[in-house]
Predicted model as a PDB file, atoms N, CA, C, CB and O in Angstrom, pLDDT in the B-factor column:
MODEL        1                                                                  
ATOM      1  N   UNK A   1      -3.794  -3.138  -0.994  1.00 61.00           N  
ATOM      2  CA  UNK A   1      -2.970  -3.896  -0.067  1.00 61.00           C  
ATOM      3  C   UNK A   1      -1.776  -3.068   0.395  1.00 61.00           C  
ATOM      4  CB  UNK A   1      -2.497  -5.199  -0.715  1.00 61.00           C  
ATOM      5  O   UNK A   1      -1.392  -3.123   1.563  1.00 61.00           O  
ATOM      6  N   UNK A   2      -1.104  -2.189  -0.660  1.00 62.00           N  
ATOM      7  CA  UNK A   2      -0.239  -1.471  -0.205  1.00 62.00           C  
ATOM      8  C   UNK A   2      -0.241  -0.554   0.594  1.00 62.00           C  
ATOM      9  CB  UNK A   2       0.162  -1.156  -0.843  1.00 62.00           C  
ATOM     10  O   UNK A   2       0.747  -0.335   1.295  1.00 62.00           O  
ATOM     11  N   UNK A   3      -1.625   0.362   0.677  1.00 65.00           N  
ATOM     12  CA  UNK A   3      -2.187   1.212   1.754  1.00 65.00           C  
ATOM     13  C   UNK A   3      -2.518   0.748   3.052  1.00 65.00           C  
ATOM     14  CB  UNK A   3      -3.261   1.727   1.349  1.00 65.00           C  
ATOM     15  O   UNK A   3      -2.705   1.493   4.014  1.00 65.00           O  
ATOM     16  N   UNK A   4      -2.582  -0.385   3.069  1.00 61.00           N  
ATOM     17  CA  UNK A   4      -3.155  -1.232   4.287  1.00 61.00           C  
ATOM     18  C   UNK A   4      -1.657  -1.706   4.932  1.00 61.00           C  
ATOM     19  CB  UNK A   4      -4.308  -2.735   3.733  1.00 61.00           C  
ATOM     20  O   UNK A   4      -1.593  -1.779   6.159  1.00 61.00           O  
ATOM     21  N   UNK A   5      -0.545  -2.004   4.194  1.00 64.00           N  
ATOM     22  CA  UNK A   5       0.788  -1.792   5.142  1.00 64.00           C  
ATOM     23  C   UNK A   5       1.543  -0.915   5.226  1.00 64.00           C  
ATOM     24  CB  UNK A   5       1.611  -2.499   5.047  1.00 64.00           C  
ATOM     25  O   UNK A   5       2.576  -0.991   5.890  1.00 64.00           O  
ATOM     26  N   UNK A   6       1.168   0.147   4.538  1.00 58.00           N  
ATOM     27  CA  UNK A   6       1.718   1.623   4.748  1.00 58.00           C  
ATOM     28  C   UNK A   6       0.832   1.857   6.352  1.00 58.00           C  
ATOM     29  CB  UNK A   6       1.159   2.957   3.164  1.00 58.00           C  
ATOM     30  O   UNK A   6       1.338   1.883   7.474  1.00 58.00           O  
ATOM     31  N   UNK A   7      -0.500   1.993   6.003  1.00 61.00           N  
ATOM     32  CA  UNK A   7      -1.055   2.035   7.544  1.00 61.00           C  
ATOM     33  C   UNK A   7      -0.689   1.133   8.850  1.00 61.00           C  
ATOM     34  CB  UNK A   7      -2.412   1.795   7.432  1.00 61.00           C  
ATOM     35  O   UNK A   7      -0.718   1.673   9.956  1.00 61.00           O  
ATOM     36  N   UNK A   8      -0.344  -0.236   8.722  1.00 58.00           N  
ATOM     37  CA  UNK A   8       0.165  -0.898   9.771  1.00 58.00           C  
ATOM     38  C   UNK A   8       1.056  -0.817  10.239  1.00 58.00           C  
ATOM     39  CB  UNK A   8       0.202  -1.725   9.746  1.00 58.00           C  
ATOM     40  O   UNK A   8       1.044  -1.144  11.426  1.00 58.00           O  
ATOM     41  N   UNK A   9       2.470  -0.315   9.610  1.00 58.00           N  
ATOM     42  CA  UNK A   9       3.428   0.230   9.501  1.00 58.00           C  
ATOM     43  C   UNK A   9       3.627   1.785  10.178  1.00 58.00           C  
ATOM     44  CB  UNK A   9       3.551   0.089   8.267  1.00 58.00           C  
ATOM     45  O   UNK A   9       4.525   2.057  10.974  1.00 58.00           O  
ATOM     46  N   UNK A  10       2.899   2.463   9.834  1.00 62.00           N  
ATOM     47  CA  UNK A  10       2.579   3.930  10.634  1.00 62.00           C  
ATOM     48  C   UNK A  10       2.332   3.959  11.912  1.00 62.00           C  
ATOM     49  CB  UNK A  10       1.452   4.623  10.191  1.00 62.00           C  
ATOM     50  O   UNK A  10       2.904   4.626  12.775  1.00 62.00           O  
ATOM     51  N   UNK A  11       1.198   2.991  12.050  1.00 62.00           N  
ATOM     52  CA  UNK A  11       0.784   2.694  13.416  1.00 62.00           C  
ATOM     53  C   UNK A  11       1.976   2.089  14.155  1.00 62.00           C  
ATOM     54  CB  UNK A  11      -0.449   1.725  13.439  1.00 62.00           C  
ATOM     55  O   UNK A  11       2.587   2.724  15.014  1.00 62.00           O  
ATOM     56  N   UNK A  12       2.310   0.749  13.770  1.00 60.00           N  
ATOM     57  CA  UNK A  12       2.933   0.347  14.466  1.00 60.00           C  
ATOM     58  C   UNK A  12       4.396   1.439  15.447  1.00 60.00           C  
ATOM     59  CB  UNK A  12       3.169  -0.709  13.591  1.00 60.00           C  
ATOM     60  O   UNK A  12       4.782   1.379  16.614  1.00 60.00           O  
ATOM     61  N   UNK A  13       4.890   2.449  14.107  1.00 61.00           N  
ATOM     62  CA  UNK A  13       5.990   3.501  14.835  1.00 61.00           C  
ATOM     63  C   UNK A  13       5.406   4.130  15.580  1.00 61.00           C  
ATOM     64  CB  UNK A  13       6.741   4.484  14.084  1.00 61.00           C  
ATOM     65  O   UNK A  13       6.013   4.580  16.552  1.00 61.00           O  
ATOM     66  N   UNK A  14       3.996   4.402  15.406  1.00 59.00           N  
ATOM     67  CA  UNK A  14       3.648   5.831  16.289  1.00 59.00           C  
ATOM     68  C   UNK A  14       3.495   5.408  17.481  1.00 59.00           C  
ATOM     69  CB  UNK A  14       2.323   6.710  15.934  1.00 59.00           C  
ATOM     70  O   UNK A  14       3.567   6.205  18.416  1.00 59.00           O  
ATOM     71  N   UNK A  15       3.214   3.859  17.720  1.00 61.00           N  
ATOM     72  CA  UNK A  15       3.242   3.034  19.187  1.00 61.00           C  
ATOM     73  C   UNK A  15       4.659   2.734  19.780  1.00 61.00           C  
ATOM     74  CB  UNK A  15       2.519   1.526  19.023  1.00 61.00           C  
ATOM     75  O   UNK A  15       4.908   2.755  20.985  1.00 61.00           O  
ATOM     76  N   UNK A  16       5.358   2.514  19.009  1.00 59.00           N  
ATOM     77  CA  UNK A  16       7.288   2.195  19.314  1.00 59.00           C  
ATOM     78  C   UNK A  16       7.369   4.263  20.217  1.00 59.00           C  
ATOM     79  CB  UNK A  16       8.875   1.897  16.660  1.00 59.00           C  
ATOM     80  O   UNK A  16       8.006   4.550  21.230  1.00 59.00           O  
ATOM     81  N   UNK A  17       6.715   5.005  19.570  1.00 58.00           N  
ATOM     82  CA  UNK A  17       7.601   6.199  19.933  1.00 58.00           C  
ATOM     83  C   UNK A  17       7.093   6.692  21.376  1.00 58.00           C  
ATOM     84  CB  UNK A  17       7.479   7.464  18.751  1.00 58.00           C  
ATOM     85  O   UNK A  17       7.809   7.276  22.189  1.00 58.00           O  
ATOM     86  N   UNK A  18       5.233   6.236  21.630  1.00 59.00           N  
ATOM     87  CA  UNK A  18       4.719   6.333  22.446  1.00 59.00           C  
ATOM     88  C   UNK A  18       5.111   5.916  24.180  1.00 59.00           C  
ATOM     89  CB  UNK A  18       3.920   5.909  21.870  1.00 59.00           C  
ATOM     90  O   UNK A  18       4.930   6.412  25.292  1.00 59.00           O  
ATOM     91  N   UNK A  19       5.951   4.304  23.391  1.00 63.00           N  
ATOM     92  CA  UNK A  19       6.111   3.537  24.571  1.00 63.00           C  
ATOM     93  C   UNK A  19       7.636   3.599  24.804  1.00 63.00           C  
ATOM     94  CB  UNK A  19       5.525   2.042  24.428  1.00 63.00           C  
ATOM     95  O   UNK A  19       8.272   2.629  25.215  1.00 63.00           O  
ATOM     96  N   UNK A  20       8.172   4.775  24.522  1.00 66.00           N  
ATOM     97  CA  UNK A  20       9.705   4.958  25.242  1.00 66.00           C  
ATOM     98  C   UNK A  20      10.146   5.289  26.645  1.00 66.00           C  
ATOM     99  CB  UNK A  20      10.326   5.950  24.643  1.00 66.00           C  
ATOM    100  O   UNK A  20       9.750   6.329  27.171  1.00 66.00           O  
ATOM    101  N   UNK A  21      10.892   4.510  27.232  1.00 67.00           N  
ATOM    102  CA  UNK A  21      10.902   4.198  28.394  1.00 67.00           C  
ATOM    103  C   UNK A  21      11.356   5.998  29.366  1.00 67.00           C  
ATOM    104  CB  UNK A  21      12.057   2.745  28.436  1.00 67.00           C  
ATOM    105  O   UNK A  21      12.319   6.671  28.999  1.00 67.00           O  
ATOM    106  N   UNK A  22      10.890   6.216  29.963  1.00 70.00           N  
ATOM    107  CA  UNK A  22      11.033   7.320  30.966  1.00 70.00           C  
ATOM    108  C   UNK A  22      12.312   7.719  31.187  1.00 70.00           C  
ATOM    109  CB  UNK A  22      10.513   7.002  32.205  1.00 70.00           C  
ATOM    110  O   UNK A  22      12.939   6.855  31.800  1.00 70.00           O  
ATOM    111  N   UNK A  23      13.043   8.842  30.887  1.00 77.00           N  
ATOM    112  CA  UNK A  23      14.205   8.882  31.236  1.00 77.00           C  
ATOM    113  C   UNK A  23      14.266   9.613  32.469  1.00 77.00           C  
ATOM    114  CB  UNK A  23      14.951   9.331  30.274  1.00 77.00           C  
ATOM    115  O   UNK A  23      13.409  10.322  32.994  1.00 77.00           O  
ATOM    116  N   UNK A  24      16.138   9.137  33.067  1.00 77.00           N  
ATOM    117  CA  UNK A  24      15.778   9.001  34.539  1.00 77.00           C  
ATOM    118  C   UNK A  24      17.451   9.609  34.390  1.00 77.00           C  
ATOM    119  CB  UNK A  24      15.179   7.190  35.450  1.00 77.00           C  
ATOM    120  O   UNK A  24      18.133   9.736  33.373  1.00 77.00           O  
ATOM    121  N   UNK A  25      17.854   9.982  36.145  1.00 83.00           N  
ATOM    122  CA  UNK A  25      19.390  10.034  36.321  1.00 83.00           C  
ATOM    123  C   UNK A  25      19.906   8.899  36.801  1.00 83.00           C  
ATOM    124  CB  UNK A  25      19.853  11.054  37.194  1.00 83.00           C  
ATOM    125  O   UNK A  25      21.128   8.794  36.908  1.00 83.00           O  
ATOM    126  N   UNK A  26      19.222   8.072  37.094  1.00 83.00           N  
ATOM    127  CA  UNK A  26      19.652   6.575  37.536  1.00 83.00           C  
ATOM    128  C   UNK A  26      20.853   6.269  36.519  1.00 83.00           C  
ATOM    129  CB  UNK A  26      18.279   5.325  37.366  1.00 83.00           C  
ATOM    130  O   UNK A  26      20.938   6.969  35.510  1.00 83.00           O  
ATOM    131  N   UNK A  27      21.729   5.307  36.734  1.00 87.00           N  
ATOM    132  CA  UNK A  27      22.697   4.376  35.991  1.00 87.00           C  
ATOM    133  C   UNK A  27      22.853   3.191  36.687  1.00 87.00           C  
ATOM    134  CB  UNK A  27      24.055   4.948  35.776  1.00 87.00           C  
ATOM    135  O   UNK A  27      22.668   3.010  37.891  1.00 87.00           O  
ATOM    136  N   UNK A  28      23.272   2.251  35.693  1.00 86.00           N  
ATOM    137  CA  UNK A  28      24.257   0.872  36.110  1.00 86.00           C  
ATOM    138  C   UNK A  28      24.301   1.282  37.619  1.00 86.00           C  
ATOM    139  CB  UNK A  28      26.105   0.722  35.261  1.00 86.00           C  
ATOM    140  O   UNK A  28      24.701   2.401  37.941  1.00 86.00           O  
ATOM    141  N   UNK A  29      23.948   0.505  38.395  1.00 86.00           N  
ATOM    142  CA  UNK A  29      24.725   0.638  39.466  1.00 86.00           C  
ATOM    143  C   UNK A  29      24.889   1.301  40.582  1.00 86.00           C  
ATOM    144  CB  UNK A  29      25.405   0.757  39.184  1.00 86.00           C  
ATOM    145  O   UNK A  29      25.642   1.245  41.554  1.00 86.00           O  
ATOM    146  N   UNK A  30      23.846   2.062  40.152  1.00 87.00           N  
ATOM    147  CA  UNK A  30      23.214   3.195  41.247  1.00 87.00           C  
ATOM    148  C   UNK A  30      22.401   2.500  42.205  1.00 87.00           C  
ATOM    149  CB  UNK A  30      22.218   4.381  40.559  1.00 87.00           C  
ATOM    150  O   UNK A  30      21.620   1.584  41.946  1.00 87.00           O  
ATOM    151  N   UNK A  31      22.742   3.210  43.799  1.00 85.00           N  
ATOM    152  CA  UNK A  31      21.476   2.313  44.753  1.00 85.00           C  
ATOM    153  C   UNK A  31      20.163   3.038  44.149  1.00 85.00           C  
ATOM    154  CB  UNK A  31      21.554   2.588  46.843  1.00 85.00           C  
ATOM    155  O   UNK A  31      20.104   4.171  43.671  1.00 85.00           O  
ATOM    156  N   UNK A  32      19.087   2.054  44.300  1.00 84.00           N  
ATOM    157  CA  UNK A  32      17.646   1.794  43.947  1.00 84.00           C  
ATOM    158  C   UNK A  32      17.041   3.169  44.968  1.00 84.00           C  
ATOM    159  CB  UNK A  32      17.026  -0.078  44.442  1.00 84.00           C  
ATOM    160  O   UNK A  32      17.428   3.307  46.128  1.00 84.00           O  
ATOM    161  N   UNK A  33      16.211   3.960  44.416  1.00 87.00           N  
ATOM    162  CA  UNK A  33      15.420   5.093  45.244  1.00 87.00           C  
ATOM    163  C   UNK A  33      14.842   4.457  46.243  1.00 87.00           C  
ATOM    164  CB  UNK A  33      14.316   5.899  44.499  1.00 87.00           C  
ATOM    165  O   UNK A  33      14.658   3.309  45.839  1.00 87.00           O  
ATOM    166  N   UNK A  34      14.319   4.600  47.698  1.00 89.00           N  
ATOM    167  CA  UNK A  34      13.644   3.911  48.233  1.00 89.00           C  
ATOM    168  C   UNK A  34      11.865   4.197  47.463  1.00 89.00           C  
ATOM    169  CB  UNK A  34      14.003   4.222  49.779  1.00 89.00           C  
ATOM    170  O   UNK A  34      11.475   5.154  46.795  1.00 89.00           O  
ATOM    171  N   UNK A  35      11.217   3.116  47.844  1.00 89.00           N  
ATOM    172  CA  UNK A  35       9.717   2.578  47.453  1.00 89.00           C  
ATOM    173  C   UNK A  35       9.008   2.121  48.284  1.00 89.00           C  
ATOM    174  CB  UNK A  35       9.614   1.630  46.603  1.00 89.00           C  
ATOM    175  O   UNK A  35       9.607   1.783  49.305  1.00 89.00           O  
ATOM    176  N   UNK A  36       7.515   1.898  48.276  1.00 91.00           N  
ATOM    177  CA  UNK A  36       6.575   1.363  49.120  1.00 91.00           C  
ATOM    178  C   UNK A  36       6.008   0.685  47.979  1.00 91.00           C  
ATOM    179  CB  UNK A  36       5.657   2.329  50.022  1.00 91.00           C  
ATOM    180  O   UNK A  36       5.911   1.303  46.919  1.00 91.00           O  
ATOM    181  N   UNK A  37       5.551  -0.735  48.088  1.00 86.00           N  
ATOM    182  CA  UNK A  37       4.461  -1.407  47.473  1.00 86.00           C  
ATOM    183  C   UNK A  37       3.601  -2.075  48.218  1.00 86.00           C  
ATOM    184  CB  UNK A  37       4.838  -2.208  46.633  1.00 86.00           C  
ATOM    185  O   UNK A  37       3.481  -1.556  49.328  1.00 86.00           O  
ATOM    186  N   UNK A  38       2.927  -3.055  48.054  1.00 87.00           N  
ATOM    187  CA  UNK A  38       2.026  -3.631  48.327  1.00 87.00           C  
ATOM    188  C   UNK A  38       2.711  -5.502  48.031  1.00 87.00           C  
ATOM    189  CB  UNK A  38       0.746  -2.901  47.428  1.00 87.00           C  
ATOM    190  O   UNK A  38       3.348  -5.916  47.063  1.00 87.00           O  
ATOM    191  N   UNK A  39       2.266  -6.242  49.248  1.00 83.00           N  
ATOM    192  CA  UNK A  39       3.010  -7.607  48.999  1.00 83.00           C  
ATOM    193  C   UNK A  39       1.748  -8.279  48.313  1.00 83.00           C  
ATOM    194  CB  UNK A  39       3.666  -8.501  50.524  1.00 83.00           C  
ATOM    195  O   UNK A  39       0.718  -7.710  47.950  1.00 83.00           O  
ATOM    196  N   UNK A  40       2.156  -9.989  48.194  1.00 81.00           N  
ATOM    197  CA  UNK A  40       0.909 -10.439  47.655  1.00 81.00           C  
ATOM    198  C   UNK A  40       0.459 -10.358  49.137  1.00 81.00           C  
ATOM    199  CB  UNK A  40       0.807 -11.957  46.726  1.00 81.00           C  
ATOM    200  O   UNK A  40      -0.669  -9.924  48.903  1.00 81.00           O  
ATOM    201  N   UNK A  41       0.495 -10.438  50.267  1.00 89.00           N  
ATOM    202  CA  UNK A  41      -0.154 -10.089  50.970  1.00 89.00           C  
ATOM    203  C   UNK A  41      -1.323  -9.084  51.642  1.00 89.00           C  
ATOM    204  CB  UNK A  41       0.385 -10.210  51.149  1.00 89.00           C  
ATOM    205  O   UNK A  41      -2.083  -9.031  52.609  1.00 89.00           O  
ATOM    206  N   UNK A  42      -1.008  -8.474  50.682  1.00 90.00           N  
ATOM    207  CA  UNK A  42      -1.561  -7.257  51.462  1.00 90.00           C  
ATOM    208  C   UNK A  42      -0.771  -6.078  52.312  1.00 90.00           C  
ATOM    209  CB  UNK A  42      -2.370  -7.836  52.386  1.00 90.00           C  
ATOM    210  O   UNK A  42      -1.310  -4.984  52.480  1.00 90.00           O  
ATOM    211  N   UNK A  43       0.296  -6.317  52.738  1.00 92.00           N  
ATOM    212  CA  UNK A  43       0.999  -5.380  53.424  1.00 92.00           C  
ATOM    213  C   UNK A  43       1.685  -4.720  52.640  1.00 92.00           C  
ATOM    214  CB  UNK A  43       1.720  -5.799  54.342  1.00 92.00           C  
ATOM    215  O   UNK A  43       1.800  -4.924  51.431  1.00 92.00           O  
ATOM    216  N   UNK A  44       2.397  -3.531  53.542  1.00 94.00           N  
ATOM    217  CA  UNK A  44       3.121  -2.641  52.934  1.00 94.00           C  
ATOM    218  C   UNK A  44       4.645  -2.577  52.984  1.00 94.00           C  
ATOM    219  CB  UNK A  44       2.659  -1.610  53.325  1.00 94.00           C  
ATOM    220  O   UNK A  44       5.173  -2.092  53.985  1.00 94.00           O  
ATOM    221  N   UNK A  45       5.320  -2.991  52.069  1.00 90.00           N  
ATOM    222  CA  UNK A  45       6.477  -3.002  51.993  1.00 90.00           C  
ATOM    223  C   UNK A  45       7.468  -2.005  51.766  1.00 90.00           C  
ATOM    224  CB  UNK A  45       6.553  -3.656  51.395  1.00 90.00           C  
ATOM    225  O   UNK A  45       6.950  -1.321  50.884  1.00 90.00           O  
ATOM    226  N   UNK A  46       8.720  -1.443  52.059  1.00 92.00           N  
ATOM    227  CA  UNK A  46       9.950  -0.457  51.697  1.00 92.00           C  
ATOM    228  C   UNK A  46      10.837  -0.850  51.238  1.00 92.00           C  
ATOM    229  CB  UNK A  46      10.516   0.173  52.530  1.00 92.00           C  
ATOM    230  O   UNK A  46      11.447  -1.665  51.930  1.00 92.00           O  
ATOM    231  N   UNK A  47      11.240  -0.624  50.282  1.00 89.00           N  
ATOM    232  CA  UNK A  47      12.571  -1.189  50.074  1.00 89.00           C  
ATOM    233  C   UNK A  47      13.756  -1.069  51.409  1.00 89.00           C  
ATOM    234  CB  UNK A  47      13.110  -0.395  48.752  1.00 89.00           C  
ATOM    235  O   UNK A  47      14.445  -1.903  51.998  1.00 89.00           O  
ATOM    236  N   UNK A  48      13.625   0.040  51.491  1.00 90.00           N  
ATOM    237  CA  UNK A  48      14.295   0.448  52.555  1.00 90.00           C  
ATOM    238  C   UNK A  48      14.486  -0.972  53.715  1.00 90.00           C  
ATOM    239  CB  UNK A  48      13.417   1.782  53.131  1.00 90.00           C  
ATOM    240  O   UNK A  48      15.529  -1.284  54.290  1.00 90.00           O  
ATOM    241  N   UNK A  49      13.343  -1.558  53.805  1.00 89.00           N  
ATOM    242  CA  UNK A  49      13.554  -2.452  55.283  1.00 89.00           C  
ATOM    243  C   UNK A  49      14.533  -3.472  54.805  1.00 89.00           C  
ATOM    244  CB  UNK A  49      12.017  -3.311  55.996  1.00 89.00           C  
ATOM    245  O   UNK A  49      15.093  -4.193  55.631  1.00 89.00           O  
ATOM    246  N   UNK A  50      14.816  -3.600  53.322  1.00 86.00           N  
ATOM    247  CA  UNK A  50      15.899  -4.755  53.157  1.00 86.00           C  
ATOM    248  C   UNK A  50      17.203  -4.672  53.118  1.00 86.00           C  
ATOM    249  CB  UNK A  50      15.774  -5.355  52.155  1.00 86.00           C  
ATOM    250  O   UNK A  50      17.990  -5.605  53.278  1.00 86.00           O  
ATOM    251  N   UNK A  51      17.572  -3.040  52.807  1.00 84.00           N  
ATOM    252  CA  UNK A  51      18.901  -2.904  52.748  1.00 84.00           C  
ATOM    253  C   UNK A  51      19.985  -3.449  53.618  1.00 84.00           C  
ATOM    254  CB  UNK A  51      19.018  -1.821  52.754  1.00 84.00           C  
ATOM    255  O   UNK A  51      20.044  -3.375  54.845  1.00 84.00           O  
ATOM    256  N   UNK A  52      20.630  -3.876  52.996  1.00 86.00           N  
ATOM    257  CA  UNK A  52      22.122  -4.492  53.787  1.00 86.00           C  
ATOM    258  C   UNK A  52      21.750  -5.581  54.545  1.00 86.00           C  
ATOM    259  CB  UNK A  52      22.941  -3.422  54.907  1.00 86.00           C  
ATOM    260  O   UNK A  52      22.620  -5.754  55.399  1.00 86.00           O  
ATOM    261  N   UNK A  53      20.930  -6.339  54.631  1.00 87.00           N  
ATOM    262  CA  UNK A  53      19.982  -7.305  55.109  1.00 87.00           C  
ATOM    263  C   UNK A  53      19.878  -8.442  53.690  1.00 87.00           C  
ATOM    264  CB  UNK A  53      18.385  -6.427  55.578  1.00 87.00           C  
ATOM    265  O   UNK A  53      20.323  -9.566  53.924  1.00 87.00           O  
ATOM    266  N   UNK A  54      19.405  -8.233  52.480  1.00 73.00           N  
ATOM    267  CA  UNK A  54      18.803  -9.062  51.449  1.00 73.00           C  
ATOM    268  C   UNK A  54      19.072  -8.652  50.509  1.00 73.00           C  
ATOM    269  CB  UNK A  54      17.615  -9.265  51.387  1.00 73.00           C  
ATOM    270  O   UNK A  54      19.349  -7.487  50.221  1.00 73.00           O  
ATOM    271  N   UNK A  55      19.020  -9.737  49.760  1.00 82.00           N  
ATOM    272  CA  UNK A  55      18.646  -9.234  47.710  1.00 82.00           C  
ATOM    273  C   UNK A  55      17.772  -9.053  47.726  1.00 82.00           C  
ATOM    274  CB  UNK A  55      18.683 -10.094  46.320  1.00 82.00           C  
ATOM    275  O   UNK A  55      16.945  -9.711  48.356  1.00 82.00           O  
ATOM    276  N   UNK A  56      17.477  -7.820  46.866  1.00 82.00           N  
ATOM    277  CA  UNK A  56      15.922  -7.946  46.279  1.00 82.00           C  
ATOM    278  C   UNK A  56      15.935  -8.309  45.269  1.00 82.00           C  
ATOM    279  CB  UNK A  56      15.082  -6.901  46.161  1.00 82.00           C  
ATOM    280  O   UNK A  56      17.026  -8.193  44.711  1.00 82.00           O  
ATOM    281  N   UNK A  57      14.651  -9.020  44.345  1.00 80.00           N  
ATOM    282  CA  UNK A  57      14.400  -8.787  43.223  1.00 80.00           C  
ATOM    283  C   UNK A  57      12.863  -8.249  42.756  1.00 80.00           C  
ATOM    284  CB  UNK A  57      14.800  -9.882  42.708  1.00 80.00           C  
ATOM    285  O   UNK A  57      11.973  -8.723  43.462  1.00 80.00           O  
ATOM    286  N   UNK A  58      12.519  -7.565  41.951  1.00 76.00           N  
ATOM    287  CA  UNK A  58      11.882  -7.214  41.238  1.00 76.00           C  
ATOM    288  C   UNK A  58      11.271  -7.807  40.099  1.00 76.00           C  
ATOM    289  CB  UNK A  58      12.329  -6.524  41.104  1.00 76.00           C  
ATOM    290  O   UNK A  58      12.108  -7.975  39.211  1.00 76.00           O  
ATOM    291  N   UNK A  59      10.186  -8.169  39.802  1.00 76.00           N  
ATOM    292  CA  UNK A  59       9.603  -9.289  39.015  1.00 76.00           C  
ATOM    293  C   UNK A  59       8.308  -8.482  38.322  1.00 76.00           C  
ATOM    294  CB  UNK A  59       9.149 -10.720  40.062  1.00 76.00           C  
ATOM    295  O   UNK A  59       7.180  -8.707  38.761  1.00 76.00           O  
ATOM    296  N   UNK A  60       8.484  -7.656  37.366  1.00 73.00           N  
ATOM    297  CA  UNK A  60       6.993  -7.324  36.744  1.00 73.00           C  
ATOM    298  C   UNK A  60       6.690  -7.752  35.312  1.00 73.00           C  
ATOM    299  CB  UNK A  60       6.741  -5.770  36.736  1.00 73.00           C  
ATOM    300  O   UNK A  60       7.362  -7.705  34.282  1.00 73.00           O  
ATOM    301  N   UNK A  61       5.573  -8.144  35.556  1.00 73.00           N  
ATOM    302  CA  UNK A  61       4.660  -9.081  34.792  1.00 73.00           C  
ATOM    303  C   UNK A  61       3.592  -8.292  34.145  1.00 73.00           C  
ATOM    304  CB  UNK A  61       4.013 -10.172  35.711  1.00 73.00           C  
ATOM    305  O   UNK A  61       2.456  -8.764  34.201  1.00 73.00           O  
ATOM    306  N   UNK A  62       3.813  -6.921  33.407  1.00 72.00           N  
ATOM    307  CA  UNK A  62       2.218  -6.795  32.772  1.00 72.00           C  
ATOM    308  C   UNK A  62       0.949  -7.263  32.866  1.00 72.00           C  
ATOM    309  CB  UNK A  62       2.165  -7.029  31.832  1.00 72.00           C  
ATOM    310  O   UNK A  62      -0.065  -6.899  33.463  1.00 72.00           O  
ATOM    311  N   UNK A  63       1.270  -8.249  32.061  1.00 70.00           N  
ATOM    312  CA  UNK A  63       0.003  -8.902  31.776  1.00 70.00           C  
ATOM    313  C   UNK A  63      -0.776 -10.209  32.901  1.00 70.00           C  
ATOM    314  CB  UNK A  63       0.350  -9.527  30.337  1.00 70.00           C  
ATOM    315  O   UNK A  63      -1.811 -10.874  32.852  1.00 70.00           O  
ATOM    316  N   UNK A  64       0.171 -10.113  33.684  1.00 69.00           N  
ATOM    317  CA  UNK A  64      -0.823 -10.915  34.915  1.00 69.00           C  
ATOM    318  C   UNK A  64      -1.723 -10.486  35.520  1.00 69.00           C  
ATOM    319  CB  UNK A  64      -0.311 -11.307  35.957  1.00 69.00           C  
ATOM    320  O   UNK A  64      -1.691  -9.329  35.938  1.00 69.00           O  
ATOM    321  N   UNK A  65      -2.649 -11.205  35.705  1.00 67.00           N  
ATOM    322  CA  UNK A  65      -4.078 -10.832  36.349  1.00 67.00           C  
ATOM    323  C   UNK A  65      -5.359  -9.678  35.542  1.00 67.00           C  
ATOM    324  CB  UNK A  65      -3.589 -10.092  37.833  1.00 67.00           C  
ATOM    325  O   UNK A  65      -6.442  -9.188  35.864  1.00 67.00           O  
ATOM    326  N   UNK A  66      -4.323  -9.648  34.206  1.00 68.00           N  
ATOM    327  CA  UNK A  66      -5.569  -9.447  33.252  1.00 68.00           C  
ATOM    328  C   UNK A  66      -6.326  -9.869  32.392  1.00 68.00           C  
ATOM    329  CB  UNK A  66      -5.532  -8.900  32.781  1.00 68.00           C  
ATOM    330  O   UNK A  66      -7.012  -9.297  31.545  1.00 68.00           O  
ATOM    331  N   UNK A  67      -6.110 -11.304  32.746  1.00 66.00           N  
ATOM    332  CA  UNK A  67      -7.166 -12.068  31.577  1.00 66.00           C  
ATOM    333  C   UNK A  67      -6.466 -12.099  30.004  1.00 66.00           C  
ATOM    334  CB  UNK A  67      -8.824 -11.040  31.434  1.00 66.00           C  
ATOM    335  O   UNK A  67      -6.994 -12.691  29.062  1.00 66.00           O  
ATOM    336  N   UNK A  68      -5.384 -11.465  29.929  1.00 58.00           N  
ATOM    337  CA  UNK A  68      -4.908 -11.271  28.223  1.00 58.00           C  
ATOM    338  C   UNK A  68      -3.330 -12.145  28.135  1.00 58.00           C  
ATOM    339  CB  UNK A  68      -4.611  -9.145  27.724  1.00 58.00           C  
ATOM    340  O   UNK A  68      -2.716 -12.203  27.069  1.00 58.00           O  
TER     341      UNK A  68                                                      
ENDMDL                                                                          
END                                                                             
């Protein structure tokens, strides 16, 4: 039993170290790079077309639309 949470335990860090977030020069407060995505529509969006015009927000969801 003790080998079996020494192993879950191992795993579990070697996934924490895997999934560290990208480092960037961005900060607090910095304007947003411009982007292109895709709407639920179908079209193609820029960030760019909202500036000084709108809020944006940003909403990501992993796990939507995968069944899990």
């Amino acid at each position: 039993m003790r080998t079996l949470t020494l192993a879950v335990l191992s795993t579990a860090a070697l996934l924490a170290q895997a999934q560290a977030p990208p480092k960037t020069h961005l900060k607090v407060g910095d304007m947003a790079p411009d982007f292109e995505l895709l709407s639920t529509q179908g079209k193609k969006v820029k960030l760019s077309e909202f500036r000084g015009q709108k809020n944006v927000v940003l909403a990501f969801f992993p796990a939507a639309f995968t069944g899990g």
